[in-house]
C-alpha positions as CSV (number, residue, x, y, z in Angstrom):
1,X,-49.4,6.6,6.9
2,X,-48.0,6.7,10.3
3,X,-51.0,8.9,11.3
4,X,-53.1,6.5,10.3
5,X,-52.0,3.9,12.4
6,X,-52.8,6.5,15.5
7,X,-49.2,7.3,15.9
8,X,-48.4,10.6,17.0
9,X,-45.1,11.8,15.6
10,X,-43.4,14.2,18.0
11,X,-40.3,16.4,17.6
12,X,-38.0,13.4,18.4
13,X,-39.6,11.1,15.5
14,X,-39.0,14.2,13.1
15,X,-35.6,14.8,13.8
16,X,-35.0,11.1,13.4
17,X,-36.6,11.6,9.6
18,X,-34.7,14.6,9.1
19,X,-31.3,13.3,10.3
20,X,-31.8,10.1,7.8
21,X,-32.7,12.5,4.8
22,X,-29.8,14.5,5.4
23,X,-27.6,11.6,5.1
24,X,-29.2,10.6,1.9
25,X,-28.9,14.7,0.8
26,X,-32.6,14.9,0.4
27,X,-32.6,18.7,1.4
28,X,-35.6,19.4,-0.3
29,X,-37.9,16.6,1.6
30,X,-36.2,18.0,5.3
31,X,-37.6,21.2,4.3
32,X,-40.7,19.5,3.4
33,X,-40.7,18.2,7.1
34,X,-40.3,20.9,8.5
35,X,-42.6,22.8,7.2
36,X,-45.5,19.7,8.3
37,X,-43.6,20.6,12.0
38,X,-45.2,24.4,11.9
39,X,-48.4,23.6,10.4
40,X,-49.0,20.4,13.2
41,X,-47.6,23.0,16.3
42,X,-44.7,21.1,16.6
43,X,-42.1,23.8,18.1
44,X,-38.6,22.6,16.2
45,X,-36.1,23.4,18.8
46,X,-32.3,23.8,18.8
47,X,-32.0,20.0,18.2
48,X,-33.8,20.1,14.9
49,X,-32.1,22.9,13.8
50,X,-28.3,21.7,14.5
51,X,-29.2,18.4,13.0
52,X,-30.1,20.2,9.3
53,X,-27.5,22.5,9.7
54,X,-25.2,19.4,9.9
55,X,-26.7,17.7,7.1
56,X,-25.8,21.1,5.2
57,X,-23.0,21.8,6.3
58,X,-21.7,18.1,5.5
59,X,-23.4,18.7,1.7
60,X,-21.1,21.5,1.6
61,X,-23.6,24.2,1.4
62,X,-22.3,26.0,4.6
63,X,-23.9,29.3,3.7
64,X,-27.3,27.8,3.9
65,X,-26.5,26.4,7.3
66,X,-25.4,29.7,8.6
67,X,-28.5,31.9,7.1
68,X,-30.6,28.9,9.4
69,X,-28.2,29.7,12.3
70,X,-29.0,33.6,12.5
71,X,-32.6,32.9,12.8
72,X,-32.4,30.6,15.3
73,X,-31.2,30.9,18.8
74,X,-27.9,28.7,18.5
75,X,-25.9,26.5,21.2
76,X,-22.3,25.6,21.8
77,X,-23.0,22.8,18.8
78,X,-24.4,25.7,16.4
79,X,-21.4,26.9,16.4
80,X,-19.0,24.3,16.6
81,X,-20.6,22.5,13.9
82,X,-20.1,25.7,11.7
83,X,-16.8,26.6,12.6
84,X,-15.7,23.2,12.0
85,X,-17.3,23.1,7.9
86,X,-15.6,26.6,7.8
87,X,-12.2,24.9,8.3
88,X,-13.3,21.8,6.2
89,X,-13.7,24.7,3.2
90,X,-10.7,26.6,5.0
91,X,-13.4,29.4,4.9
92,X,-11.0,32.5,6.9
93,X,-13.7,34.7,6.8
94,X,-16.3,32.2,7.5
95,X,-14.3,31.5,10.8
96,X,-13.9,35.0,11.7
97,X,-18.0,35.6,11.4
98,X,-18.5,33.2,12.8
99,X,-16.1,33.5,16.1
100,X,-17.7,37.0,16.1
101,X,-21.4,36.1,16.6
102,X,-20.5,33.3,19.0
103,X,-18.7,35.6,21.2
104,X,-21.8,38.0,20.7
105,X,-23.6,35.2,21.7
106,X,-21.8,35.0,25.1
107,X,-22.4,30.8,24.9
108,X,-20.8,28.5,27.3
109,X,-17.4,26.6,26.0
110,X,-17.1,23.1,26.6
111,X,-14.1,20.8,25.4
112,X,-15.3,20.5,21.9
113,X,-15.8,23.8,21.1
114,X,-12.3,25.1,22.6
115,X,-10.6,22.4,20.0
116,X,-12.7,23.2,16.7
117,X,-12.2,27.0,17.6
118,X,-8.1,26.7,18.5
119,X,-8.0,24.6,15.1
120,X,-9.9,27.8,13.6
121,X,-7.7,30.7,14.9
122,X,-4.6,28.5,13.6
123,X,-6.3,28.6,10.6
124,X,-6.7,32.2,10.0
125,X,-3.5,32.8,11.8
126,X,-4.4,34.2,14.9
127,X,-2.3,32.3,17.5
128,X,-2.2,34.7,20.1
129,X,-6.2,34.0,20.0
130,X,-5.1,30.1,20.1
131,X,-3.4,29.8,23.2
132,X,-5.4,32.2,25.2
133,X,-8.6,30.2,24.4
134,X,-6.0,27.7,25.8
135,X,-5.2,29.3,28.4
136,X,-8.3,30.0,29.6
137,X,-10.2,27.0,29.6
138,X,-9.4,26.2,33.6
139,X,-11.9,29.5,34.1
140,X,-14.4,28.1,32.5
141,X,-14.0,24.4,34.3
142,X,-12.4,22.7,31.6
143,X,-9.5,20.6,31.3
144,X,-7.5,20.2,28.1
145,X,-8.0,16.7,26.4
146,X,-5.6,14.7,24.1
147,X,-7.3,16.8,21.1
148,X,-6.2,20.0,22.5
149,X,-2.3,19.5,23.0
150,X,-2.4,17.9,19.7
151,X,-4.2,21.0,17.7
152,X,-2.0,23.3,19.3
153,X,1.1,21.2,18.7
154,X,-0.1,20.8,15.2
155,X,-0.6,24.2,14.5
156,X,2.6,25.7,15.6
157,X,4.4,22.9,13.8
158,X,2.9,23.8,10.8
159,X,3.7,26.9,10.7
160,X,7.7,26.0,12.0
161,X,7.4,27.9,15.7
162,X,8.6,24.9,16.9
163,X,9.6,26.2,21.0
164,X,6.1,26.7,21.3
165,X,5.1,23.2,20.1
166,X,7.4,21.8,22.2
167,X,6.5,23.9,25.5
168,X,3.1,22.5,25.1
169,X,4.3,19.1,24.5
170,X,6.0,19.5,27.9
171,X,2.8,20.5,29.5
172,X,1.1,17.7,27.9
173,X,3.9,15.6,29.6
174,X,3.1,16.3,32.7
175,X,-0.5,15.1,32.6
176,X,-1.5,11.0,32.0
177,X,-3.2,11.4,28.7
178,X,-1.7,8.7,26.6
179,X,-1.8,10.4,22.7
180,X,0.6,8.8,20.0
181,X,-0.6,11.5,17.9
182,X,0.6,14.3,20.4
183,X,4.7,12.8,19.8
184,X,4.3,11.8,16.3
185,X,3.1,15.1,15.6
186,X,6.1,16.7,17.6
187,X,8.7,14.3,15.9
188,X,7.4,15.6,12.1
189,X,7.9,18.9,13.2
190,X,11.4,18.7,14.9
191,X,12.5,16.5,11.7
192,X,11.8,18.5,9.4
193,X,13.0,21.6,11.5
194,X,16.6,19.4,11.4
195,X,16.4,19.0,15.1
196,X,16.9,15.3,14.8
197,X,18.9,14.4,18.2
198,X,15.8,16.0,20.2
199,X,13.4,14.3,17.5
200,X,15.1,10.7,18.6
201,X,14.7,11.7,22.4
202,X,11.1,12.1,22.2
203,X,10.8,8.7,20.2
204,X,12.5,7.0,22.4
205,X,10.1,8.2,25.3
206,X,7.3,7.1,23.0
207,X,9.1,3.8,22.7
208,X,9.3,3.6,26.9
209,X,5.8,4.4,27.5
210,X,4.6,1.4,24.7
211,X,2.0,3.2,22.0
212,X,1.5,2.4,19.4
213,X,3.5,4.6,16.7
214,X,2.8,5.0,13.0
215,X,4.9,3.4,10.0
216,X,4.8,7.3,8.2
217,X,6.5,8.6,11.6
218,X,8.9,5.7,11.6
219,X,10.0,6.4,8.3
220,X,9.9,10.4,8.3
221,X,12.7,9.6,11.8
222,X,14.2,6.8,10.5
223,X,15.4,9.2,6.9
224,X,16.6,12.1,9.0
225,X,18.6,10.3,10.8
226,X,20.1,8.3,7.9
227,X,20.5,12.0,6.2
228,X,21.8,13.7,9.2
229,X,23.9,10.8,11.3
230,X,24.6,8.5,8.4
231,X,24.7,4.6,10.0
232,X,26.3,5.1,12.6
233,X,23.4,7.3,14.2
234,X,21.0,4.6,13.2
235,X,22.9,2.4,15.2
236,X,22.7,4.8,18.5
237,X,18.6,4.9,17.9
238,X,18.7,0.9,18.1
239,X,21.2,0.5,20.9
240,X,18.9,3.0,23.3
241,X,15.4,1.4,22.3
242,X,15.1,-1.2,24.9
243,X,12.5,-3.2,22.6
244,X,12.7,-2.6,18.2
245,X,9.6,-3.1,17.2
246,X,9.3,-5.4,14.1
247,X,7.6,-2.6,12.2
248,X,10.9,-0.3,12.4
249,X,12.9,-2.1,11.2
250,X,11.5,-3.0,8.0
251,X,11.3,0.4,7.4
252,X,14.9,0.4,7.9
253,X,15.6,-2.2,5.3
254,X,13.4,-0.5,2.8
255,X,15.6,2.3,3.2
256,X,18.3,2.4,1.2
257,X,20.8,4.5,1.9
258,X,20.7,2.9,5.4
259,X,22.2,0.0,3.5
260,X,24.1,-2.3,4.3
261,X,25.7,-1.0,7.6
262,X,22.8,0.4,9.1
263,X,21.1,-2.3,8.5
264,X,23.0,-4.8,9.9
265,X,24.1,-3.1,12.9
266,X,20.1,-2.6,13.8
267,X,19.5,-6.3,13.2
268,X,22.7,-7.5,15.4
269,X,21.3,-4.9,17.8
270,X,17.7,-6.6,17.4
271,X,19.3,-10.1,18.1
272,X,21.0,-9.3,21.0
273,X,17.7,-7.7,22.5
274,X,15.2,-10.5,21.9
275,X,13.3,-8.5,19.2
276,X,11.4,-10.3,17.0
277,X,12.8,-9.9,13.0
278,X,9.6,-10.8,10.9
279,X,10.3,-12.3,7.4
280,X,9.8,-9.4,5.7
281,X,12.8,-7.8,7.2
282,X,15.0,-10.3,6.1
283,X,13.7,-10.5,2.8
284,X,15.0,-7.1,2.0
285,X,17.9,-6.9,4.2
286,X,19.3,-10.4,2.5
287,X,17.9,-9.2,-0.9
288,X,20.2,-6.1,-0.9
289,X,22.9,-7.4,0.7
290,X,23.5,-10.1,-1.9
291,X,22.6,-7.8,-4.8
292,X,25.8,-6.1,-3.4
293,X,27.8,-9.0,-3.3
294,X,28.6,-8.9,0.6
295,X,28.8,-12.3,1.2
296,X,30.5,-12.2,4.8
297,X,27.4,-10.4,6.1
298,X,24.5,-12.7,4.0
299,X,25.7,-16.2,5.1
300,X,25.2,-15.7,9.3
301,X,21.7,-14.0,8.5
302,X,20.6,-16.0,6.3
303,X,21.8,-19.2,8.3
304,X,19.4,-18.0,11.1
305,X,16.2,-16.8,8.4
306,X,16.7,-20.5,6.9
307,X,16.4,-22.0,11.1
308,X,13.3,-20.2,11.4
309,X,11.6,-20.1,8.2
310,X,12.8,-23.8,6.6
311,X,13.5,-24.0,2.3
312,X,9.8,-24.7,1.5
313,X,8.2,-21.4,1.2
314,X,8.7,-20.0,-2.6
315,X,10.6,-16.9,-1.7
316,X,12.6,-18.5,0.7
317,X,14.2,-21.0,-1.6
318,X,14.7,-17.8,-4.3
319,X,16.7,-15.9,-1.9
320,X,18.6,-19.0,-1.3
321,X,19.1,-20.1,-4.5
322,X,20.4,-16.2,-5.1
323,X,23.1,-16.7,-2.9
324,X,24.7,-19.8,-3.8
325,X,24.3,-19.1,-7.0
326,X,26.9,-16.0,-6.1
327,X,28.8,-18.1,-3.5
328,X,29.5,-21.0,-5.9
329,X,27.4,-22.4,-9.2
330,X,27.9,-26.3,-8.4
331,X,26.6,-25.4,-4.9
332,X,23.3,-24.2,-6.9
333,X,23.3,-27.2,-9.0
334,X,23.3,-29.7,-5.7
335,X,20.6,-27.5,-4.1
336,X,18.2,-28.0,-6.9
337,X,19.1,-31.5,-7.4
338,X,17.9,-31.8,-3.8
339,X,15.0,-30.0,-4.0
340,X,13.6,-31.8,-6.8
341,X,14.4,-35.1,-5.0
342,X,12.5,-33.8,-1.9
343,X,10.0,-32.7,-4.2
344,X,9.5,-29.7,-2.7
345,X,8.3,-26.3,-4.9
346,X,11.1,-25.7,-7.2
347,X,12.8,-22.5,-7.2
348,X,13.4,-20.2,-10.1
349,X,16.7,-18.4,-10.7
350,X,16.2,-14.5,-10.8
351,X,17.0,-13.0,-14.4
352,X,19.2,-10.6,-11.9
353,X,21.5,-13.5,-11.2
354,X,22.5,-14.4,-14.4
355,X,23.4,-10.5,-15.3
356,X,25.4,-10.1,-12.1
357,X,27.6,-13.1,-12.9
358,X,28.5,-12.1,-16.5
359,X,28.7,-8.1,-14.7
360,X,31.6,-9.9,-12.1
361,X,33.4,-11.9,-14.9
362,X,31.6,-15.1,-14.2
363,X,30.2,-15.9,-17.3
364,X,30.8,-19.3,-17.2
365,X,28.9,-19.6,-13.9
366,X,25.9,-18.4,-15.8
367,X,26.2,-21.0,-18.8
368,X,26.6,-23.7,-16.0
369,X,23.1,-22.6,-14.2
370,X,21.6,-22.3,-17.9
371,X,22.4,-25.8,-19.0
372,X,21.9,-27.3,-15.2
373,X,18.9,-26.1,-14.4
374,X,16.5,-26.1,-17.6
375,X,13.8,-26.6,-15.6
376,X,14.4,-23.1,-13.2
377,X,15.1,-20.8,-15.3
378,X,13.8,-17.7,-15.8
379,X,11.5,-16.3,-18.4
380,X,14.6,-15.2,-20.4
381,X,13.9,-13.5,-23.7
382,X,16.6,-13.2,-26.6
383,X,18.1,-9.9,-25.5
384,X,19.1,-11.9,-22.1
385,X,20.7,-15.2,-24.0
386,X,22.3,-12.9,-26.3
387,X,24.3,-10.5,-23.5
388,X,25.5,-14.3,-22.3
389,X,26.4,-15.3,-25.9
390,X,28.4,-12.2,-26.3
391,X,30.5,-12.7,-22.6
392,X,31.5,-16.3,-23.6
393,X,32.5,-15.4,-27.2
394,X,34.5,-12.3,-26.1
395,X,36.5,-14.6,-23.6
396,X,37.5,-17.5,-26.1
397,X,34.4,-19.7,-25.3
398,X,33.4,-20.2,-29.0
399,X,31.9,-23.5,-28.0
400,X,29.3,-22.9,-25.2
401,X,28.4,-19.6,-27.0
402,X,27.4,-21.7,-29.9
403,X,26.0,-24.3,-27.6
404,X,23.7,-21.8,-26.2
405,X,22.5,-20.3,-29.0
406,X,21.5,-23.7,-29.8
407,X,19.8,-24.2,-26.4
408,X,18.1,-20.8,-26.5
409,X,17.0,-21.4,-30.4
410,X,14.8,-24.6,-28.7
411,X,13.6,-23.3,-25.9
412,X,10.1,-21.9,-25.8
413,X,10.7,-19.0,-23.4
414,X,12.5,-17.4,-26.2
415,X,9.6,-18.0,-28.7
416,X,6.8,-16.6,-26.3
417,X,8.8,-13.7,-25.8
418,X,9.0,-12.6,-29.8
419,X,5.5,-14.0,-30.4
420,X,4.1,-11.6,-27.6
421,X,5.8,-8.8,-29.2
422,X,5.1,-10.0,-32.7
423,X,1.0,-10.3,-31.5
424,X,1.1,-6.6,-29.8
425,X,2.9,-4.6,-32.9
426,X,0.2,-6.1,-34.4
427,X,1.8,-8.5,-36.6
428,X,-0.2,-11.6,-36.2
429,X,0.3,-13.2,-39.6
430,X,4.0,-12.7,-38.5
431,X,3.4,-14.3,-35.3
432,X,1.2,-17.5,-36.4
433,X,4.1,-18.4,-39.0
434,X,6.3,-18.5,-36.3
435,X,4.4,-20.5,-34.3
436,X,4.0,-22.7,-37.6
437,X,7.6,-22.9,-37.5
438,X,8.6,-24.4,-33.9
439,X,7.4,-28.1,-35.3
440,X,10.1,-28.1,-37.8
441,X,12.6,-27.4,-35.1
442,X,11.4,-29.8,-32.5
443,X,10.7,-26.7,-30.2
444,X,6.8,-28.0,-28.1
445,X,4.5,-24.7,-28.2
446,X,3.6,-24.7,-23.9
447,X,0.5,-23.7,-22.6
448,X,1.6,-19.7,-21.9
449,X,2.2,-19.9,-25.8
450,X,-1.8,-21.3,-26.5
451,X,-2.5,-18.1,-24.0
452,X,-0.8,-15.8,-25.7
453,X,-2.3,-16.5,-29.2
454,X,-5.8,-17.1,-28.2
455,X,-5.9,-13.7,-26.5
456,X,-5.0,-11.9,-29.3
457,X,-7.3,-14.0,-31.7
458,X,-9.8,-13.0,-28.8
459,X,-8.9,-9.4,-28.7
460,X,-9.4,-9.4,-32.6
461,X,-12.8,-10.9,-32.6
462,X,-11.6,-14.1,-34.8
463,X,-13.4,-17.3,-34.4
464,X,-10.1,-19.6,-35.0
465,X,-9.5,-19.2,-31.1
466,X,-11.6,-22.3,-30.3
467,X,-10.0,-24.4,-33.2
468,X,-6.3,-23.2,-31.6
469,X,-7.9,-24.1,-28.0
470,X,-9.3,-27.7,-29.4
471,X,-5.3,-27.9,-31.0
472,X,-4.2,-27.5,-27.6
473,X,-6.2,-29.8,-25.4
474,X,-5.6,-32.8,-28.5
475,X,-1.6,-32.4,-27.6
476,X,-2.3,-33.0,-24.1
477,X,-2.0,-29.4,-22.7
478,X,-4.1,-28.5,-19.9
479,X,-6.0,-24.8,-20.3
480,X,-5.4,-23.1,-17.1
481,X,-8.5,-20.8,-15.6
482,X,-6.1,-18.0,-17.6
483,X,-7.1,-19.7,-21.0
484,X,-10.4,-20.3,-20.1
485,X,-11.1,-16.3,-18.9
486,X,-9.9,-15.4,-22.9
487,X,-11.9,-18.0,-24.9
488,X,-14.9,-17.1,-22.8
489,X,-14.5,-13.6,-22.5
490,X,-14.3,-13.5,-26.2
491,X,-17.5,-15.3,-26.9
492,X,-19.1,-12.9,-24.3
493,X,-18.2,-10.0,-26.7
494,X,-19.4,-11.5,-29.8
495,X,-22.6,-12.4,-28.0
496,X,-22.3,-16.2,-27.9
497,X,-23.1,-15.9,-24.0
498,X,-23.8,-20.1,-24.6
499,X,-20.9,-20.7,-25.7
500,X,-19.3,-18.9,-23.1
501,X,-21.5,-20.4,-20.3
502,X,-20.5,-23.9,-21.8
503,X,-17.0,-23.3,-21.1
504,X,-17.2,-22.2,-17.3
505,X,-19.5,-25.5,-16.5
506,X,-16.4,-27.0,-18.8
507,X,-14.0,-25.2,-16.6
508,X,-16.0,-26.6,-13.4
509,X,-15.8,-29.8,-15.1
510,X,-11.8,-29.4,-15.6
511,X,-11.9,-29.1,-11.4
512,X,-10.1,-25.6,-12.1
513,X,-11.5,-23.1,-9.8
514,X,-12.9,-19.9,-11.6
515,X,-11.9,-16.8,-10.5
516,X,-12.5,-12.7,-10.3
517,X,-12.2,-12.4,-13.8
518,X,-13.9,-15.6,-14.9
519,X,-17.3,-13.9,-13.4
520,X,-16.3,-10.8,-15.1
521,X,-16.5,-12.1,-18.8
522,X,-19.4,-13.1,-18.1
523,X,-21.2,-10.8,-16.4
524,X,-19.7,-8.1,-18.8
């Protein structure tokens, strides 16, 4: 077709095909193509060759691309190209053929081909090999780039000779190539040799020279030194980096048998230099350290957190609401009575709180925050009232424990909990007469109980899902998108795609937004 249009294809337009059909692993066409190059007098050179031994070697058929190679007269990216699929398949006697004929060869080195062939002899083992082709790349003109140092560093870490990684680290020193990966590479190593005081000293000139450093080296350090110094070497690391980076310390906080000391020592430390602590950070940090019930340390950090981040934010107001519910229950009761006038987003008490307190002996905290805060409670199923219940009867509360099964008998939480578990053993005639049941006790089914029954009607293939849905709308509940998704994805499945269609434009209708899972039913 091309031809036809008067175009002359040359050797560059074919190795443009070729490279394309290579990609696409259409071997069988670049052979084609080739063939079309010797018929027209097209002389394929070295280009066309390395580009579909490439493609081959990148299919993984490596043996092809070498048979190609011995018929050809290769260049330095013949080789390289082969040497670096043997390593890919970690192919020893591929390398060692291969090293063989290119020696045979007598080609010229450059840069690339000294890294993919000191990566090679690492691979089969022949380090002596390594470092000479190191050594000798000033005689042939050529200075060693980031890639170099960091190959040889990375091969005699691996392989635990760590003087020599870190004599070529101190070579690599000495010239201006900025590599991160050169000193994370030397850190791993020395941590995992033990050799944590000299892993910290190259960190902290990594720190210094301000690259960029990894979270995975962070963390690998960061461990060793909590194994091997405990906190208080966690503390010297912080005290001799001029700037913490955000990004350390959460790791820090995540790890926890850095807790609490380390921890906040290295935020005290981060203070006092000007470091930025990101809200992440203190989530954990205050998370664990009220979890552990050390109050003295929570209430100045989390004085500061509240400064910069304000009450509104969700998670925020939970980790508040955590710690005076610890500190003191009426303080809890005022906060929410605040936050509801304020009518900010109301915060919900962790389930953790409430077994903490009856854990400490304050299990008439936890009926306080029960009856006090209906509306922010947990979702708390019967095994969680009934631990509560227990506490207050056991210390002479016969009252409030009765009270609270009372409380727990009427709230819907409860009920959603046993008719999910009801609906997945399978029991749904079980479940329904329960449901039945919760008008004759005054207990109002909520919309997460509708969900809950519809999906399983769904999941059944019954029909009485739209008559539960129509139940729910007439009492004035509002289907969420969540309600929607089951309805309609169970009309999908029976095939009632216009039934399912008329409840998205109903759902559009609604003003509810449809989401991932909405297209899903239907394009499923």
């Amino acid at each position: 077709m091309v031809e036809d249009l008067g175009i002359i294809l040359d050797e560059f337009a074919y190795v443009t095909l070729i490279d394309g059909l290579c990609v696409r692993g259409d071997f069988d066409l670049v052979f084609h193509l080739l063939d079309d190059m010797e018929k027209k007098d097209i002389r394929a050179s070295v280009v066309t060759y390395n580009t579909v031994i490439n493609g081959l070697c990148r299919a993984g058929r490596t043996s092809e691309a070498e048979e190609i190679s011995k018929s050809i007269l290769g260049d330095v990216v013949t080789y390289s190209t082969l040497l670096h699929a043997y390593i890919e398949e970690e192919n020893a006697m591929g390398v060692l053929e291969t090293k063989q004929r290119l020696e045979e060869a007598g080609i010229h080195f450059d840069v690339v081909m000294c890294n993919i062939l000191i990566k090679a002899l690492f691979m089969v083992g022949a380090f002596t090999d390594a470092l000479a082709t190191y050594d000798g790349m000033p005689e042939h003109e050529l200075a060693a780039d980031s890639v170099t140092y960091y190959t040889l560093i990375d091969g005699y870490c691996k392989v635990g000779r760590i003087s020599e990684a870190i004599e070529i680290f101190d070579e690599f020193r000495k010239t201006s190539i900025p590599s991160v990966a050169c000193y994370n590479c030397l850190i791993y190593g020395l941590c995992k040799k033990g050799m944590v005081d000299m892993a910290i000293e190259v960190f902290i000139e990594l720190n210094d020279r301000d690259l960029n450093s990894d979270a995975g080296m962070h963390t690998v350090l960061l461990k060793a030194t909590v194994e091997e110094k405990g906190a208080a070497g966690v503390l010297e690391l912080t005290q001799r980096c001029d700037i913490l980076r955000p990004e350390l310390f959460d790791i820090l906080c995540n790890i926890r048998k850095a807790f609490p000391e380390a921890a906040c020592d290295a935020y005290v430390v981060m203070k006092g230099k000007g470091s930025v602590v990101t809200r992440k950070s203190y989530y954990s940090i205050l998370e664990v350290l009220i979890h552990n019930g050390n109050k003295w340390q929570v209430q100045p950090i989390l004085s500061t957190f509240l400064r910069t981040c304000g009450v509104v934010e969700p998670k925020v107001s939970t980790i508040l609401v955590q710690y005076l519910c610890m500190k003191d229950a009426n303080y809890a009761l005022r906060f929410f009575e605040k936050i509801r006038e304020c009518g900010w987003t109301t915060a919900t008490i962790p389930v953790t709180v409430f077994d903490n307190l009856t854990k400490n002996g304050r299990v008439l905290d936890a009926y306080k925050l029960i009856r006090g805060t209906e509306d922010n409670l947990p979702r708390m199923d019967v095994v969680d009232y009934s631990i509560i219940v227990d506490c207050l009867s056991k210390g002479g509360h016969i009252r409030k424990a009765l009270d609270l099964c009372e409380f727990a008998r009427k709230n819907i939480v409860t009920y959603n909990s046993v008719i999910n578990g009801l609906c997945h053993q399978g029991c749904l005639v079980e479940a329904f007469r329960l449901f039945d049941s919760l008008k004759k006790i005054n207990v109002a089914p909520s919309e997460i109980t509708y969900a809950i029954l519809i999906g399983i009607l769904n999941k059944e293939g019954h029909l009485d899902a739209r008559k539960l849905f129509e139940r729910m709308v007439l009492l004035g509940l509002k289907p969420s998108t969540r309600v929607y998704n089951l309805l309609s994805n169970g009309y999908c499945k029976m095939g009632q795609m216009q039934e399912g269609l008329k409840l998205l434009l109903d759902l559009e209708l609604k003003c509810l937004k449809p989401d991932e899972f909405t297209a899903s039913a239907v394009i499923n």
